[in-house]
N, C-alpha and C positions, 0 to 999 in steps of 0.2 A: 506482514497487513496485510474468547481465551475462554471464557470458561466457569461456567458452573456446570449445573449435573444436566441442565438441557439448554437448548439453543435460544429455547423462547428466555430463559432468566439474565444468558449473558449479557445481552445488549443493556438491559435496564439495572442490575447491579452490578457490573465490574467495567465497562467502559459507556461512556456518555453516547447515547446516539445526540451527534451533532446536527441534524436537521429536524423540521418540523414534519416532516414525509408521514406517509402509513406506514404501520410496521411490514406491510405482505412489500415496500419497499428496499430497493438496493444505491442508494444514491449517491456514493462517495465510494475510495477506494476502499476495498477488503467488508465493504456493510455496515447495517446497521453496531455503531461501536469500532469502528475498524479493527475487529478483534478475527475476521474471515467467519462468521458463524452464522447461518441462514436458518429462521424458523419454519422454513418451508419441508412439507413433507410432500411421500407420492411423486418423488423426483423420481428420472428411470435410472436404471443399473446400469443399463446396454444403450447404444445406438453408433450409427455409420450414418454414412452420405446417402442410406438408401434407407435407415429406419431411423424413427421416434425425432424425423426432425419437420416440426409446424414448420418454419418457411428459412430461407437464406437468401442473405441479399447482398447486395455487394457493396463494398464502400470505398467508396475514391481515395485516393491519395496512399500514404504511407504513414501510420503513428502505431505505440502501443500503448496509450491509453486503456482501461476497462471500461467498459458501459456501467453508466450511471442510468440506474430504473426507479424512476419515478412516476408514479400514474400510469399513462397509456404512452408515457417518453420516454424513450433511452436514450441518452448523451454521451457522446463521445471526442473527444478530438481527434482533427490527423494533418496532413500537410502534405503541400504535392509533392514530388520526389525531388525535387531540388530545394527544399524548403522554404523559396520564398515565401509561400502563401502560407497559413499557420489561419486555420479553419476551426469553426463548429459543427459538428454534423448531428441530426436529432430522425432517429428511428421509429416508427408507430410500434408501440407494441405488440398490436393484436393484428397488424398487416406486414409487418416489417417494410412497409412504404417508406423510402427517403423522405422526408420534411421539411428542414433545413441542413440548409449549406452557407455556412456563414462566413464570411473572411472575416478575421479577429484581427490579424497584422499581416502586414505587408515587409516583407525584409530586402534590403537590398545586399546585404550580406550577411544568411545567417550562421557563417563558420563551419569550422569540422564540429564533427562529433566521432564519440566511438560508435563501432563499424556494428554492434550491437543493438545501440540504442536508435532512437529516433529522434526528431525534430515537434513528435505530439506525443511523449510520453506520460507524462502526469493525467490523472483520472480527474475530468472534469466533477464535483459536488452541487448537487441538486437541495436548495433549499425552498418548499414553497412554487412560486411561479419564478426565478429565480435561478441560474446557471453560473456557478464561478469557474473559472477553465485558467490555466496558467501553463507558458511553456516559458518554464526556467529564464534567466534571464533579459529573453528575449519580449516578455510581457504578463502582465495578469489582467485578466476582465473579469465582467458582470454582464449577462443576458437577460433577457426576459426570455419566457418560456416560447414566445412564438420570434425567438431570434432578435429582438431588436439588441445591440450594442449600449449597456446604459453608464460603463464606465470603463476606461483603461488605463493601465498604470505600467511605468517601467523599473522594475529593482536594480539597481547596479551593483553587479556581480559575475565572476568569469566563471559560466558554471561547466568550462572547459572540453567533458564529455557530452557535454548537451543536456539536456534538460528532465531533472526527475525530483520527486517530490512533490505530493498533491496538497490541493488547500482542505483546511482543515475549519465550520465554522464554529460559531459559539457565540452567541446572544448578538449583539451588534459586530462582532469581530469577525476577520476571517485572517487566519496566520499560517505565515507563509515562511518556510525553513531555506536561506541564503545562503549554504554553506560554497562560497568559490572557493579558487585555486588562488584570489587574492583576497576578498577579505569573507568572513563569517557571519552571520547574524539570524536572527531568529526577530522577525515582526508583525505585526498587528496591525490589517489596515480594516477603515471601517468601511462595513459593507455595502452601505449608501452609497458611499463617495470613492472611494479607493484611495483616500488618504491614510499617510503614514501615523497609527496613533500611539505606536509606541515600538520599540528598535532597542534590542539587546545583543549586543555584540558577545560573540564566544569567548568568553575566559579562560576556557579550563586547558584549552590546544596545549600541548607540551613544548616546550622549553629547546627542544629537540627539532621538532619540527619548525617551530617559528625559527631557528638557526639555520636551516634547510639542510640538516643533517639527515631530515626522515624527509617523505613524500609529503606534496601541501595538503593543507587541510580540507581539502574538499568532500564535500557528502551530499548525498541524495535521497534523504527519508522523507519521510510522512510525520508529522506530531501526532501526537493521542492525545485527548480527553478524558481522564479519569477520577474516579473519588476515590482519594486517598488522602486517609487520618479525617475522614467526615471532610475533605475539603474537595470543591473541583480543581485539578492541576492539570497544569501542557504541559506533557514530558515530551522534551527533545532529542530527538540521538543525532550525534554529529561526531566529526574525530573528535577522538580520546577521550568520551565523554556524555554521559547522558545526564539530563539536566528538567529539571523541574521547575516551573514556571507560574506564578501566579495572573491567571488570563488577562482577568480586569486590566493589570498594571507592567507585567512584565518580569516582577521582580522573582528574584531568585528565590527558592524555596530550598533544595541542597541538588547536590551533583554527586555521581559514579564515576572516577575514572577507570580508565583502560586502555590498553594502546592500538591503536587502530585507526582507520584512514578509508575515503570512498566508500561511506555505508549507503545500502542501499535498503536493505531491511527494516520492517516493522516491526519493535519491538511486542509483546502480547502480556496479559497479567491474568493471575490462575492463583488463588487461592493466598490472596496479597502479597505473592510475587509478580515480579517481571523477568522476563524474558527474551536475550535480547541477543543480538549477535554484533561484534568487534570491529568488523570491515577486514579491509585488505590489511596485507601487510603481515601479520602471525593471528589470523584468526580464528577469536573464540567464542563460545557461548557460554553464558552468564544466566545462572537464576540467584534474582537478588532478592532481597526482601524491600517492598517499595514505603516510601515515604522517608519521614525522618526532619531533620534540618543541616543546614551547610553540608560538609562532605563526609559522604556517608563509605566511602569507599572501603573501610577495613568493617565498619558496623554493621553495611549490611551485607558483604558477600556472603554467600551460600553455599553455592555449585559451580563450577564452570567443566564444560570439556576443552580439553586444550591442543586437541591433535587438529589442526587446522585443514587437513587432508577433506574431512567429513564435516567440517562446519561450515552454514552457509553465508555465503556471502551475497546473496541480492535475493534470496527465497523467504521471506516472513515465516515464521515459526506460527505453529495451532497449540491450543491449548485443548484439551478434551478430557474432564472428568480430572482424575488425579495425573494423568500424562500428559505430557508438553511432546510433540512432534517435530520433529525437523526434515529437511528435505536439502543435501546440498546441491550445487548448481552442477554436478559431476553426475547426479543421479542418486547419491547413495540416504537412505529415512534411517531415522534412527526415533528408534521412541525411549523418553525415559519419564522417571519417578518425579512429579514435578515439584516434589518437597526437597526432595535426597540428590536425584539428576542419578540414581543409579538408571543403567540401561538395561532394557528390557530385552531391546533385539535394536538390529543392526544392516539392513537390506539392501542390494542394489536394485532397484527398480526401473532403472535404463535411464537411456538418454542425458539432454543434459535440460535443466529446468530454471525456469527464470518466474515465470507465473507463482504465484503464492498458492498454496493449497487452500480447500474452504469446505467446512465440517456443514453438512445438511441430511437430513432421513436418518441419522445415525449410521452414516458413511462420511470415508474421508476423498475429497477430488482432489487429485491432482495431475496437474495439466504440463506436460514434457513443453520443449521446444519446436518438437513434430508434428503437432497436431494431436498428438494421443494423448489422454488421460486415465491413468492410474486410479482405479477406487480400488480404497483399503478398509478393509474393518479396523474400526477403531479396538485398542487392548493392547495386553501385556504380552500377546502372541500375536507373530507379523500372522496374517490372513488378505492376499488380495482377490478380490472378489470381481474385476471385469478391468479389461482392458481398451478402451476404442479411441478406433480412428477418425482422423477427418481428414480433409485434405490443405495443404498449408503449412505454413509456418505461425509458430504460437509462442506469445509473450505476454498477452494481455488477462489477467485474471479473471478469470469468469463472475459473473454473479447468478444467483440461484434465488426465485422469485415465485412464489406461488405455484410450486412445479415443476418450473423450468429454469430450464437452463441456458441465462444468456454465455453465450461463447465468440470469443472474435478472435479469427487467423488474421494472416496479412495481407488476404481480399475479402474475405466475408465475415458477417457477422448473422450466426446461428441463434434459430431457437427450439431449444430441445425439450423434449418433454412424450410423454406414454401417450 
């Protein structure tokens, strides 16, 4: 956090956009669909800290959230650098003027985390006048758009490394992926209230690991919304297992295993596949064939690469035309065949990358840990086509919006554009 033949068709046939937004909207992680796929055109090639950037501003505290754009609002979360405060923060668009600065929780102890991650990871979703923000364990809300606090709730869960995984809505629900280091679950609370309306604990965990023969189960994705076999489904990835969800109710539709552990990755769907990467542990990338019923794991495998060297483990996979893209978190893209998973090519392209790539103008963005971003021509032949810099450190995925280009380091948050 796929793909038809343009950007304008993905969102509306292959993954649900889950808000009520404009489409010239970016509201949730990875966009409209959390498939990474922007219908914006006229975006630029080039820019620095001295060209093609409308304004930069600075933003308090510590998180890697992405901005959520909706209307003349970008949303974000972050937290001051000892974590107790765990904040909203809301950007003008067209001024990049601070807004709101909201405290969401107050923590008196909010634990370690990995030295990586943050204490405001997760991408607040913008639905309507409407702001759901969640940092992992330690809390989920509901905003109104000019900041007021309309509801908060606590999951119990040791989500150990700190907090990842964004809320995901749909009709009255908004669902929230639990995966700790003690128990699992995937649930549904209603968007009014932040009550619990339905709670599905992980089945599928190995046999292995619940003996603590492997690493626990913990995981850090995002859910998608998709139609598949003419139905709407919440597919889940968590260890050893991705999982298919009936929204309304919770119920199981079938399951993929696999072995793997601490995903952080969004899975992507291309041509009624999915596309999904393993986690830690021996990981690999899978092109399945999606839907089905109970366990589809011999039915529908298709492809996987299995040299775990180049497969990624917290980078979301793109989907573009007949190719699926990868990026691992070592730096190295690999494009392949999204039917076959033959490789096309094979690339280092630097750095190390934690941000998701996002296909816009008929280019690919992709954003290093440095502050630099990589644009690629999309194809069957590597072609990169501009490299820039900014200054910072960079975790948070951009989004691309009539234009431009929101971007956030680890003081500021850009808006680029020609």
């Amino acid at each position: 956090m796929i793909l038809l033949r343009t950007a304008a068709l993905c969102a509306c046939l292959v993954g649900l956009s889950t808000t009520s937004s404009r489409a010239a909207d970016w509201a949730e992680f990875r966009g409209p669909g959390g498939q990474g796929h922007s219908a914006s055109t006229d975006v630029p090639l080039t820019w620095s800290e001295t060209e093609n950037i409308t304004w930069k501003t600075a933003i308090p505290g510590h998180g890697w959230s992405s901005p959520s754009v909706s209307g003349n609002q970008i949303w974000m979360t972050t937290a001051t650098e000892d974590g107790h405060s765990l904040r909203a923060i809301c950007v003008e668009r067209d001024s990049g003027k601070l807004t709101n600065d909201v405290e969401v929780f107050r923590l008196d102890d909010p634990g370690s985390i990995h030295a990586l991650n943050s204490h405001a990871s997760p991408t607040p979703l913008v639905e309507g006048n409407k702001v759901y923000v969640h940092y992992g364990a330690h809390g989920t809300a509901a905003l109104s758009s000019s900041g007021e606090i309309l509801w908060k709730t606590r999951l119990e869960y040791a989500h150990q490394h700190g907090p990842g995984g964004s809320p995901v809505v749909y009709k009255d629900l908004v669902f929230i992926a639990c995966d700790g280091a003690d128990v699992q679950y995937v649930v549904a609370l209603d968007k009014h209230t932040g009550e619990v309306r339905w709670k599905r604990d992980r089945k599928h965990i190995s046999d292995e690991r619940k003996r603590g023969e492997l690493p626990v189960p913990m995981a850090y994705c995002t859910p998608l919304l998709l139609e598949i076999d003419g139905r709407t489904q919440l597919v889940s990835l968590g260890s050893d297992a991705i999982v298919a969800y009936e929204p309304s109710t919770g119920e199981e539709i079938w399951h993929y295993r696999y072995s793997g552990y601490s995903n952080v990755s969004r899975p992507v769907m291309a041509h009624g596949m999915l596309f999904l990467s393993t986690g830690f542990g021996t990981p690999e990338f899978h092109g399945i064939k999606a839907g089905g019923q109970g366990d589809v794991t011999s039915s529908n495998a298709v492809w996987k690469n299995d040299k775990g060297s180049v497969v990624p483990m917290d980078v979301s996979p793109l989907a573009v035309g007949d190719e699926v893209y990868t990026i691992s978190d070592a730096g190295i893209a690999i494009c392949y065949d999204a039917k076959t998973g033959k490789q096309h090519w094979q690339k280092r392209v630097g750095g190390k990358f934690w941000a998701s790539p996002v296909y816009a103008d008929g280019r690919i963005y992709c954003l290093d840990d440095s502050g630099k971003t990589i644009v690629l021509k999309p194809g069957t032949e590597f072609e990169q086509l501009a490299a820039n810099q900014l200054d910072g450190a960079t975790q948070a995925s951009p989004a691309i919006v009539d234009g431009a280009i929101f971007l956030r380091t680890d003081k500021h948050l850009y808006r680029i554009e020609k």
